[in-house]
Jmol script that loads the backbone (N, CA, C; Angstrom):
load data "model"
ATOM      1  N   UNK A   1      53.232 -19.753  18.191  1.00  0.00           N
ATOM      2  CA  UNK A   1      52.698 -18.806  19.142  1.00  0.00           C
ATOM      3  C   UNK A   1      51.506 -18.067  18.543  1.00  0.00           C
ATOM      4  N   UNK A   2      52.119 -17.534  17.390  1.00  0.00           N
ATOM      5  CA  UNK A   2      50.637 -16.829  16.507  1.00  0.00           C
ATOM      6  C   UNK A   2      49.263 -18.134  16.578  1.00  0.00           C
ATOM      7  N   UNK A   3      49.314 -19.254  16.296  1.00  0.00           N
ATOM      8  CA  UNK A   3      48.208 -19.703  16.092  1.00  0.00           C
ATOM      9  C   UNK A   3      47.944 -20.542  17.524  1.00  0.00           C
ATOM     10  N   UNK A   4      48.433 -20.340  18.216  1.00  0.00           N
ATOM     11  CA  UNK A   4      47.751 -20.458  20.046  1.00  0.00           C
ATOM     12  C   UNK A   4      46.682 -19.497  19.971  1.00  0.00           C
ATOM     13  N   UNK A   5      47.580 -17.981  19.825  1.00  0.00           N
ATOM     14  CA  UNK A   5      46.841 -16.741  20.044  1.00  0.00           C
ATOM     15  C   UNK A   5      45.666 -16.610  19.269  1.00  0.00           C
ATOM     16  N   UNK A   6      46.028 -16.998  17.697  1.00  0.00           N
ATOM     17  CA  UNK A   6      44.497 -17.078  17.318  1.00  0.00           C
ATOM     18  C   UNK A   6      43.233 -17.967  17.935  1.00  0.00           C
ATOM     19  N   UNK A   7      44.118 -19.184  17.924  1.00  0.00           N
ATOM     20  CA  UNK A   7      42.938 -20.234  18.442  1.00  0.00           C
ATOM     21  C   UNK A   7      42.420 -19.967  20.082  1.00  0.00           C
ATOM     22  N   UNK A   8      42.970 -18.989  21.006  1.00  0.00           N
ATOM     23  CA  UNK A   8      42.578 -18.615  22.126  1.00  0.00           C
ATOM     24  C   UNK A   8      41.333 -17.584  21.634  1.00  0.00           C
ATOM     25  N   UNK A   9      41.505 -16.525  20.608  1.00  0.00           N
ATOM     26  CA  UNK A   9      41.034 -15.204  19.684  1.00  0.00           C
ATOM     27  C   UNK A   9      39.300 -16.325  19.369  1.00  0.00           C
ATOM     28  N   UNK A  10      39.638 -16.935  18.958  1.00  0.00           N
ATOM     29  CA  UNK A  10      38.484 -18.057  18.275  1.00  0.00           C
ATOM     30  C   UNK A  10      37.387 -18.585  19.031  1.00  0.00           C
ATOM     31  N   UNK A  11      38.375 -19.344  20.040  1.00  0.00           N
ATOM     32  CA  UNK A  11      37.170 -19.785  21.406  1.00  0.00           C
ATOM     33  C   UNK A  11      36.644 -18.430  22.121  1.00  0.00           C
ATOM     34  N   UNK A  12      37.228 -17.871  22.765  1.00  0.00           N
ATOM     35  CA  UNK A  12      36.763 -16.473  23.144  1.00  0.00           C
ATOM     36  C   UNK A  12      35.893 -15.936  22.607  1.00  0.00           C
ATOM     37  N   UNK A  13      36.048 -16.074  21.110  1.00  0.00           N
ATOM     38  CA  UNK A  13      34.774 -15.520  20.311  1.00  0.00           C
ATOM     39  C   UNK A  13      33.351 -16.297  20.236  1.00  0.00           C
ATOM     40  N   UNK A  14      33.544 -17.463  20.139  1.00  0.00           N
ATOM     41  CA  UNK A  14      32.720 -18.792  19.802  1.00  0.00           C
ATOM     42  C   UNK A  14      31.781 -18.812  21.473  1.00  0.00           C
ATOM     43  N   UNK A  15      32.750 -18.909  22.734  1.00  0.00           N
ATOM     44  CA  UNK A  15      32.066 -19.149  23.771  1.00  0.00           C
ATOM     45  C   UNK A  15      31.641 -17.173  24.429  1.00  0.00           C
ATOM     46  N   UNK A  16      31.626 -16.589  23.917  1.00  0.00           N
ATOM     47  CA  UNK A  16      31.003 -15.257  24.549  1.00  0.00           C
ATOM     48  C   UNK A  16      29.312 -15.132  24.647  1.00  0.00           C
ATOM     49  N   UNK A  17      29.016 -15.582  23.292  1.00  0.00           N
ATOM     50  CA  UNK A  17      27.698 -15.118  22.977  1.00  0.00           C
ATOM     51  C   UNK A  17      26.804 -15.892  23.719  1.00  0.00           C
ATOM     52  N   UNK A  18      27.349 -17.640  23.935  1.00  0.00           N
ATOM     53  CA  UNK A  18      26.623 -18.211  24.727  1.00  0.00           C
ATOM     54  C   UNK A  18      26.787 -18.309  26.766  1.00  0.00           C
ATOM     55  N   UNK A  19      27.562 -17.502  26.656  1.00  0.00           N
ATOM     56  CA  UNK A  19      28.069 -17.373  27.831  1.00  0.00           C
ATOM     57  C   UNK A  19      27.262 -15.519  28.614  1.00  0.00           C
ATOM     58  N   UNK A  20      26.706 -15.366  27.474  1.00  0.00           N
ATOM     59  CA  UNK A  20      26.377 -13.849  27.519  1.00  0.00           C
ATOM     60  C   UNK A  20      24.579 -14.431  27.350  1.00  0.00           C
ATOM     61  N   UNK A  21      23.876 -15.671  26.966  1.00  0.00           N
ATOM     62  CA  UNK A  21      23.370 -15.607  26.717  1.00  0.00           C
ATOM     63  C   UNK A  21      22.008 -15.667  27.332  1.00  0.00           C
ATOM     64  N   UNK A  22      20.762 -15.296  27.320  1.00  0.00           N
ATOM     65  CA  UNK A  22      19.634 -15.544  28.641  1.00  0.00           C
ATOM     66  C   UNK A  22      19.229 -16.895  28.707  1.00  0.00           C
ATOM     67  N   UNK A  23      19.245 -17.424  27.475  1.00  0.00           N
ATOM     68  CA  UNK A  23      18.701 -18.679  27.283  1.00  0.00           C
ATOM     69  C   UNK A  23      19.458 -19.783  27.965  1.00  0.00           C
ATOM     70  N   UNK A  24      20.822 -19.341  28.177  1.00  0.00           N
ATOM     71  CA  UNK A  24      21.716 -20.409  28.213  1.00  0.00           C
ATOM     72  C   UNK A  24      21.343 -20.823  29.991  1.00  0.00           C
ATOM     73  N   UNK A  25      21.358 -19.221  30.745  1.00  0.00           N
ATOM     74  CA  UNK A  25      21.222 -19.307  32.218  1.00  0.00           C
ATOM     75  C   UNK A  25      19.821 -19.709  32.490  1.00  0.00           C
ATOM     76  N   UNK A  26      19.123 -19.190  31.852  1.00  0.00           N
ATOM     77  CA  UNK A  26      17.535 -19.269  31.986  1.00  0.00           C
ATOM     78  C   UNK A  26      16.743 -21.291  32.008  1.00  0.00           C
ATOM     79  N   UNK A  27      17.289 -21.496  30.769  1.00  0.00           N
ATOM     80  CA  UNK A  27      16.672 -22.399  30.248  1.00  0.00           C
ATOM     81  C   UNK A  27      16.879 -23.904  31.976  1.00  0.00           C
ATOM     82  N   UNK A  28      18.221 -23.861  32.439  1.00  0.00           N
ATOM     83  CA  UNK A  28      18.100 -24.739  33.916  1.00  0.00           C
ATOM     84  C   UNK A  28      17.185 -24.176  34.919  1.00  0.00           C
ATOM     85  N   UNK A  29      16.963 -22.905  34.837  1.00  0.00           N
ATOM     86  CA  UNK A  29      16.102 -22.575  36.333  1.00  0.00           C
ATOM     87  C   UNK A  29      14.587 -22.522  35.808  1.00  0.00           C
ATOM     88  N   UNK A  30      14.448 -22.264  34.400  1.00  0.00           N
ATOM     89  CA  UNK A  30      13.025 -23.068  34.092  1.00  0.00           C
ATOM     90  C   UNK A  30      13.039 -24.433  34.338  1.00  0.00           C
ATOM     91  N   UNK A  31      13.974 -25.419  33.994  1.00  0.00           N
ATOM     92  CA  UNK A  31      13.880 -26.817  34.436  1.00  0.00           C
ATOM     93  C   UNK A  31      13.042 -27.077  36.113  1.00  0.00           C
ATOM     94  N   UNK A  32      13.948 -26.147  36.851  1.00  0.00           N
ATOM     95  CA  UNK A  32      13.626 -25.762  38.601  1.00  0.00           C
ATOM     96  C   UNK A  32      12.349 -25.418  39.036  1.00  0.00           C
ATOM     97  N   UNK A  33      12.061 -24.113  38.263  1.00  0.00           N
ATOM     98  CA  UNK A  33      10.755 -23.788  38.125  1.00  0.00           C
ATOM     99  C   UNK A  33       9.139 -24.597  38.028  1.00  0.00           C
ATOM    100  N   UNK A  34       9.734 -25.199  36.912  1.00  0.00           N
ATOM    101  CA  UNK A  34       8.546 -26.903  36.582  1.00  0.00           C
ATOM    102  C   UNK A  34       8.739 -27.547  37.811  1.00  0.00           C
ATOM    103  N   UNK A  35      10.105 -27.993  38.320  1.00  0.00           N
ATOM    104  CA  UNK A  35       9.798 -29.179  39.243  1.00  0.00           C
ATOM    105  C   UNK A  35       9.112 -28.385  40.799  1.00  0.00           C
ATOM    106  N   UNK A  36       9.278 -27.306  41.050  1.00  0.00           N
ATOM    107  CA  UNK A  36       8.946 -26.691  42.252  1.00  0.00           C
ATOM    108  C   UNK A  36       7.322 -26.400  41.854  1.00  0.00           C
ATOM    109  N   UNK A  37       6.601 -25.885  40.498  1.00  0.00           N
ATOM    110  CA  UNK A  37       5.438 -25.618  40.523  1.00  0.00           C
ATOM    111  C   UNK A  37       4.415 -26.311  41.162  1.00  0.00           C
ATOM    112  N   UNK A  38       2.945 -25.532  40.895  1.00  0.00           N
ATOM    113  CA  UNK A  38       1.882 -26.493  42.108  1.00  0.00           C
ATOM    114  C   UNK A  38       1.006 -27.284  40.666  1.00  0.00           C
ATOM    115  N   UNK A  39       1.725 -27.256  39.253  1.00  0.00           N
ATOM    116  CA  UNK A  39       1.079 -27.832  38.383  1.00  0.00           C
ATOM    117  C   UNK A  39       1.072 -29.713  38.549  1.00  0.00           C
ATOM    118  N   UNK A  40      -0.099 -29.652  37.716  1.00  0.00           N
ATOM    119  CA  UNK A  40      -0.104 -31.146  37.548  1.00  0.00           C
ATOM    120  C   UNK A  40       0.723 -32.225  37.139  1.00  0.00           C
ATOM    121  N   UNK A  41       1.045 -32.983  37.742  1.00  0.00           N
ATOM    122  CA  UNK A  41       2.338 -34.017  36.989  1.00  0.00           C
ATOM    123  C   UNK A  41       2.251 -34.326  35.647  1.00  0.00           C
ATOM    124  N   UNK A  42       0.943 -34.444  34.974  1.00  0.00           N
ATOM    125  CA  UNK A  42       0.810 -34.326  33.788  1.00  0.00           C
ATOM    126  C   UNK A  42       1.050 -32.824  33.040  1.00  0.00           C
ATOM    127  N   UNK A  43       0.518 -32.447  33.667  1.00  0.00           N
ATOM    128  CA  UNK A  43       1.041 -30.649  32.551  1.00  0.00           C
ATOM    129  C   UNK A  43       2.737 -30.229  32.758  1.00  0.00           C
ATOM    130  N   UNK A  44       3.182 -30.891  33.724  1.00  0.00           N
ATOM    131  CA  UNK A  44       4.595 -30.832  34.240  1.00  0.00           C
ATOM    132  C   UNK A  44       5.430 -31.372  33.531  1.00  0.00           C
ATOM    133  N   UNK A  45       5.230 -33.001  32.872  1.00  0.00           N
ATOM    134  CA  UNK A  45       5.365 -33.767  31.835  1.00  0.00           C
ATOM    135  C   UNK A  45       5.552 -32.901  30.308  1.00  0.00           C
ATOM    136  N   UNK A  46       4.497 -32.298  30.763  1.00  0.00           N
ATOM    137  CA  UNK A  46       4.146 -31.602  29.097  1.00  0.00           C
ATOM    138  C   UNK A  46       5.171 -30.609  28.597  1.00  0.00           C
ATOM    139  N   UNK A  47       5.704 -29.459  29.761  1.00  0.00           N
ATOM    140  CA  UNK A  47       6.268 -28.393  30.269  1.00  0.00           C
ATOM    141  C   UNK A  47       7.630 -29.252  29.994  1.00  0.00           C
ATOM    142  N   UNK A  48       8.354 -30.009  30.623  1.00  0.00           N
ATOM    143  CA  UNK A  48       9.252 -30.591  30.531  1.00  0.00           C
ATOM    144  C   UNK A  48       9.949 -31.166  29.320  1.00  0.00           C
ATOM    145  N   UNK A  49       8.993 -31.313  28.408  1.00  0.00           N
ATOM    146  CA  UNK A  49       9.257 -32.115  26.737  1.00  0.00           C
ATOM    147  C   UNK A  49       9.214 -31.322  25.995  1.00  0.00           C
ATOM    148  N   UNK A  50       8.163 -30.136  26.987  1.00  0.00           N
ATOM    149  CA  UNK A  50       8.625 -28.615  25.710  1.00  0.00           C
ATOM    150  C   UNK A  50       9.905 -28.066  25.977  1.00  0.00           C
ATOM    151  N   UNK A  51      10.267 -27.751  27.480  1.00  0.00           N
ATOM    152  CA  UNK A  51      11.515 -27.375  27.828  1.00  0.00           C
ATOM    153  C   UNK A  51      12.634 -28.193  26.650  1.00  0.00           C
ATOM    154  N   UNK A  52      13.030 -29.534  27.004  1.00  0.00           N
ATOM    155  CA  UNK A  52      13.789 -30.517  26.218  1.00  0.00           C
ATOM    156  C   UNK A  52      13.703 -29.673  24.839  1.00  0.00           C
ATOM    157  N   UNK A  53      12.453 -29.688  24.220  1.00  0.00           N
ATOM    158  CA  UNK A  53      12.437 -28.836  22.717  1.00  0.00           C
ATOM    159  C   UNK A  53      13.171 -27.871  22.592  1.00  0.00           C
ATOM    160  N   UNK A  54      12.587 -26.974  23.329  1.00  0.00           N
ATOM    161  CA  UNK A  54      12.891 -25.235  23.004  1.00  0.00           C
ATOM    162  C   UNK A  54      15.152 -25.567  23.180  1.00  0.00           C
ATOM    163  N   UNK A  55      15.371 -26.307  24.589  1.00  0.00           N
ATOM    164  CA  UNK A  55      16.447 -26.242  24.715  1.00  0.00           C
ATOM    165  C   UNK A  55      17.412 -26.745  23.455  1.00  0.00           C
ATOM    166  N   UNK A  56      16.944 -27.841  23.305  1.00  0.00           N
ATOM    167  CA  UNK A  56      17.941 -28.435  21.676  1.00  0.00           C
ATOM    168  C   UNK A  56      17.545 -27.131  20.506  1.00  0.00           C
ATOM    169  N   UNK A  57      16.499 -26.698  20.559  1.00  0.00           N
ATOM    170  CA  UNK A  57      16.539 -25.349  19.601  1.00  0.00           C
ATOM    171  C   UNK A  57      17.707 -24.299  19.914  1.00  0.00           C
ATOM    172  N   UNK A  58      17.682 -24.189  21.118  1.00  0.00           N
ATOM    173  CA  UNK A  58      18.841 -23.096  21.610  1.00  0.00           C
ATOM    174  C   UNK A  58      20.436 -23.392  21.210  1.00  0.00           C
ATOM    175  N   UNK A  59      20.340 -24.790  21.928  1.00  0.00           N
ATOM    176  CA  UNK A  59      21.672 -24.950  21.703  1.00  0.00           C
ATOM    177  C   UNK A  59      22.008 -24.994  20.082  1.00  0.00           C
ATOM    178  N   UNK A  60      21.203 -25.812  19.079  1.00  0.00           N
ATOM    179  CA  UNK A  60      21.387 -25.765  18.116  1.00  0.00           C
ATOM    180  C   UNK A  60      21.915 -24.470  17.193  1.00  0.00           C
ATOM    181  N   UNK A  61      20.924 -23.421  17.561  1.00  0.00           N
ATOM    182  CA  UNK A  61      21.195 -22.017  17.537  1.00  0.00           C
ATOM    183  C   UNK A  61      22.292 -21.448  17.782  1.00  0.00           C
ATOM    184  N   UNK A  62      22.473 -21.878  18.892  1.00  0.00           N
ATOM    185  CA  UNK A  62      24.524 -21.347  19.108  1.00  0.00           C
ATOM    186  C   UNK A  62      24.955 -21.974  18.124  1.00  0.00           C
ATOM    187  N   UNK A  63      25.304 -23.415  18.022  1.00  0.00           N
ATOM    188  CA  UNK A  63      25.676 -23.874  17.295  1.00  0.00           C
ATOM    189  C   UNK A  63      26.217 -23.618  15.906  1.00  0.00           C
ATOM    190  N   UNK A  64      24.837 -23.104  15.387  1.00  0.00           N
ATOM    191  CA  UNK A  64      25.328 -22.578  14.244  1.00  0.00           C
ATOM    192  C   UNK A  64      25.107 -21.457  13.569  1.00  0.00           C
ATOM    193  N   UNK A  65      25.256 -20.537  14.630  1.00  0.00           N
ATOM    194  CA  UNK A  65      24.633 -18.618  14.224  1.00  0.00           C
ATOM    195  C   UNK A  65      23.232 -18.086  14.248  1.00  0.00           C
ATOM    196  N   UNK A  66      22.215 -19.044  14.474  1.00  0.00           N
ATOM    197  CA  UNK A  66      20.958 -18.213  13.660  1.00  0.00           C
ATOM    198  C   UNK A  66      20.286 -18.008  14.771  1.00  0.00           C
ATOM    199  N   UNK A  67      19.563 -16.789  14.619  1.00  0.00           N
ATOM    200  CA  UNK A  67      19.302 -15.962  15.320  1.00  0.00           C
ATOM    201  C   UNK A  67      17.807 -15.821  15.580  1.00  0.00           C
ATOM    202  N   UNK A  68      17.158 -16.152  13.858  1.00  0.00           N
ATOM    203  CA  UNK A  68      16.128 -17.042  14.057  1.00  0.00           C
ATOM    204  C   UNK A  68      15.274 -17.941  15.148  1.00  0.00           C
ATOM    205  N   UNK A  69      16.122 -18.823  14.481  1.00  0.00           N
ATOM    206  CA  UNK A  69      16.332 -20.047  16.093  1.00  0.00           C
ATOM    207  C   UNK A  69      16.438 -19.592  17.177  1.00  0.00           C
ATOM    208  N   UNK A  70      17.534 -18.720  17.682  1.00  0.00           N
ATOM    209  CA  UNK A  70      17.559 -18.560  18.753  1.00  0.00           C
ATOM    210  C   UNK A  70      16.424 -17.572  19.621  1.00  0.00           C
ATOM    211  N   UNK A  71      15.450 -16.803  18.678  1.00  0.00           N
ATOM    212  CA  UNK A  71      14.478 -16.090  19.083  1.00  0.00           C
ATOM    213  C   UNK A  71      13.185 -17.050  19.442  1.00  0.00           C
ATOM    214  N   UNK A  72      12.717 -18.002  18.343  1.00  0.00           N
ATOM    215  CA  UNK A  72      12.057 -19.291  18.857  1.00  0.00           C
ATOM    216  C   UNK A  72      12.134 -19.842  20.197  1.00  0.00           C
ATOM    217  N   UNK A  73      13.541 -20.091  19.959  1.00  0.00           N
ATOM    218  CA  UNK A  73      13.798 -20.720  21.783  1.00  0.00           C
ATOM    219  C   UNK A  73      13.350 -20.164  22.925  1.00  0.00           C
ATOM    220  N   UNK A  74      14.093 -18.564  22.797  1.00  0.00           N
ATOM    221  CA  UNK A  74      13.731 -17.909  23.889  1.00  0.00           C
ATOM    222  C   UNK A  74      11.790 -18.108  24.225  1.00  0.00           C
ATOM    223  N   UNK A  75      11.058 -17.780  22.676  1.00  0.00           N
ATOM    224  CA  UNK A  75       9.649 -17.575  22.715  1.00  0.00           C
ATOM    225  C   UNK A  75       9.313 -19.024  23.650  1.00  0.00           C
ATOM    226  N   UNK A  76       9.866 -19.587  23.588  1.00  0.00           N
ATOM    227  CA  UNK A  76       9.339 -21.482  24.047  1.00  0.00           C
ATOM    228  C   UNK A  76       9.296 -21.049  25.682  1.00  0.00           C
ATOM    229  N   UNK A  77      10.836 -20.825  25.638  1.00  0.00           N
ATOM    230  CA  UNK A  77      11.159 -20.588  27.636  1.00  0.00           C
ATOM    231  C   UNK A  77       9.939 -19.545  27.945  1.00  0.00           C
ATOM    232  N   UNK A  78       9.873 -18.206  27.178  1.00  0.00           N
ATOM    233  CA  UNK A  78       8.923 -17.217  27.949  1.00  0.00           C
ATOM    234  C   UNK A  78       7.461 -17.918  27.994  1.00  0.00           C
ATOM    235  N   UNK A  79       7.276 -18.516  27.091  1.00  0.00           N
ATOM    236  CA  UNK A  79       5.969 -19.449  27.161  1.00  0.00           C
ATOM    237  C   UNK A  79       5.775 -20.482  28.855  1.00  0.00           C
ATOM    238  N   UNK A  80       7.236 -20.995  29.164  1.00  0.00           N
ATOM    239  CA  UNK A  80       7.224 -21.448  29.897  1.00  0.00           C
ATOM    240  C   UNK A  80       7.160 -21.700  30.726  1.00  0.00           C
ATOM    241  N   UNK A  81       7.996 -20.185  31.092  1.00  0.00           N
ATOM    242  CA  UNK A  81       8.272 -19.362  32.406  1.00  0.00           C
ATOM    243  C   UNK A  81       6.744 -18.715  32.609  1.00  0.00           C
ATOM    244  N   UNK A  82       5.545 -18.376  31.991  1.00  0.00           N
ATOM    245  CA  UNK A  82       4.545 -17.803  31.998  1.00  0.00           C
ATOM    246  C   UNK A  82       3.695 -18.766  32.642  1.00  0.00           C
ATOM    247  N   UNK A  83       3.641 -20.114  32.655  1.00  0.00           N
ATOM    248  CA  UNK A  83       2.454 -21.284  32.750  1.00  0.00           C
ATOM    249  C   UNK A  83       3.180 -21.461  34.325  1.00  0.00           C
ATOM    250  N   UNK A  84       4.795 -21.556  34.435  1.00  0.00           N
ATOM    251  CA  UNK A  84       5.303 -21.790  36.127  1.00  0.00           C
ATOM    252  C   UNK A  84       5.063 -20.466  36.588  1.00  0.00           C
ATOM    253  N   UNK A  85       4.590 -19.151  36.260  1.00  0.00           N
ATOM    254  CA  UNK A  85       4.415 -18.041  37.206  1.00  0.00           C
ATOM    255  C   UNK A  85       5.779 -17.468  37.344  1.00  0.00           C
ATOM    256  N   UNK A  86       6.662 -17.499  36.457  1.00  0.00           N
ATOM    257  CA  UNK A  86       7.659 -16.722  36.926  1.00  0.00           C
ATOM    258  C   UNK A  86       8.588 -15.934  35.979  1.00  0.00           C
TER     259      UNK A  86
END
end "model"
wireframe off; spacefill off
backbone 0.3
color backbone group
């Protein structure tokens, strides 16, 4: 019973931060954002492979604590969200 409770104590802890996180909600409706913009299919392309980037940065970041990383990421999306206007 004790180590249910911990291992419930564990995930709870593990899934909060990314569940709390902007990047985590953000990073699909930038996906949305690109495909709805009035940009070029080529700069859309471009936008899209950076998205892919910044996102494996993020997740990686949960992954494994750093905070670092996870400030990068965000900088990628706000970059991103800036070129779709939103």
């Amino acid at each position: 019973m004790r180590t249910l409770i911990l291992a419930a104590a564990l995930i709870a802890f593990v899934a909060t931060p990314a569940s709390a996180c902007r990047g985590t909600a953000e990073y699909p409706e930038a996906a949305d954002d690109i495909a709805q913009s009035t940009l070029t299919p080529e700069r859309k392309k471009e936008l899209f492979d950076l998205l892919g980037i910044g996102n494996r940065l993020h997740q990686e970041a949960h992954r494994v604590f750093d905070t670092m990383q996870m400030g990068k990421s965000i900088q990628i999306l706000d970059g991103i969200k800036a070129q779709t206007g939103k």
